[in-house]
C-alpha positions, -999 to +999 in steps of 0.1 A: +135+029+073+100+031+061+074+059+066+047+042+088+015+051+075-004+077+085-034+091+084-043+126+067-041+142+107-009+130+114-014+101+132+001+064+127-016+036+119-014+003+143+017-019+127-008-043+113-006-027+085+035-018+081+034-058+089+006-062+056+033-038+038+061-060+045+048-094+036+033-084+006+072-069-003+085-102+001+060-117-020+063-103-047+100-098-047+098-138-040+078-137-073+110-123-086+096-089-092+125-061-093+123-045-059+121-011-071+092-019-088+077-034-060+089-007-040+068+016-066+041-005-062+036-004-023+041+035-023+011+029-048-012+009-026-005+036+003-010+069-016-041+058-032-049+042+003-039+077+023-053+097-004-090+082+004-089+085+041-088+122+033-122+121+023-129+126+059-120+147+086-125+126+112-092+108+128-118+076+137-133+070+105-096+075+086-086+052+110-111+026+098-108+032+064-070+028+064-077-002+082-105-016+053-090-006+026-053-010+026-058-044+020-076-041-010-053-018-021-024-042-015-043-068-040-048-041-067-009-036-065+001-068-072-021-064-104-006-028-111+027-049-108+017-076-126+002-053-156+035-032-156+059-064-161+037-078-189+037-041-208+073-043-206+073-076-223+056-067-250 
């Protein structure tokens, strides 16, 4: 089982996001990405994610920020991903 994410107090975040985690999993591993790699690259998207709601200590605003930026950071794995496999290649 996954760890949900959480914010920098402790808290969980609202499965919207576990459910953003999960279909972006089966994308790429539908893309035929190795699923450790993409495994790598969703622990990625939520440590950088995590890392910048820590910027703040209040549990509202972290809330917000996981909730704004997670997707973003979601995007910008699939090019970490993406980046990683063509470095391989060459």
């Amino acid at each position: 089982m996954r760890k949900p994410l959480a914010l920098a107090t402790g808290g969980e975040v609202d499965g919207a996001l576990e459910a953003m985690t999960e279909a972006k999993r089966v994308e790429l591993e539908g893309r035929g990405y190795p699923p450790g790699l993409v495994q790598k690259a969703l622990a990625w998207a939520r440590n950088y994610t995590e890392g910048m709601t820590k910027l703040t200590p209040d549990p509202a605003v972290q809330a917000s920020l996981m909730r704004s930026l997670y997707p973003q950071a979601l995007t910008l794995s699939e090019a970490w991903i993406s980046k990683f496999v063509e470095a391989a290649k060459a």
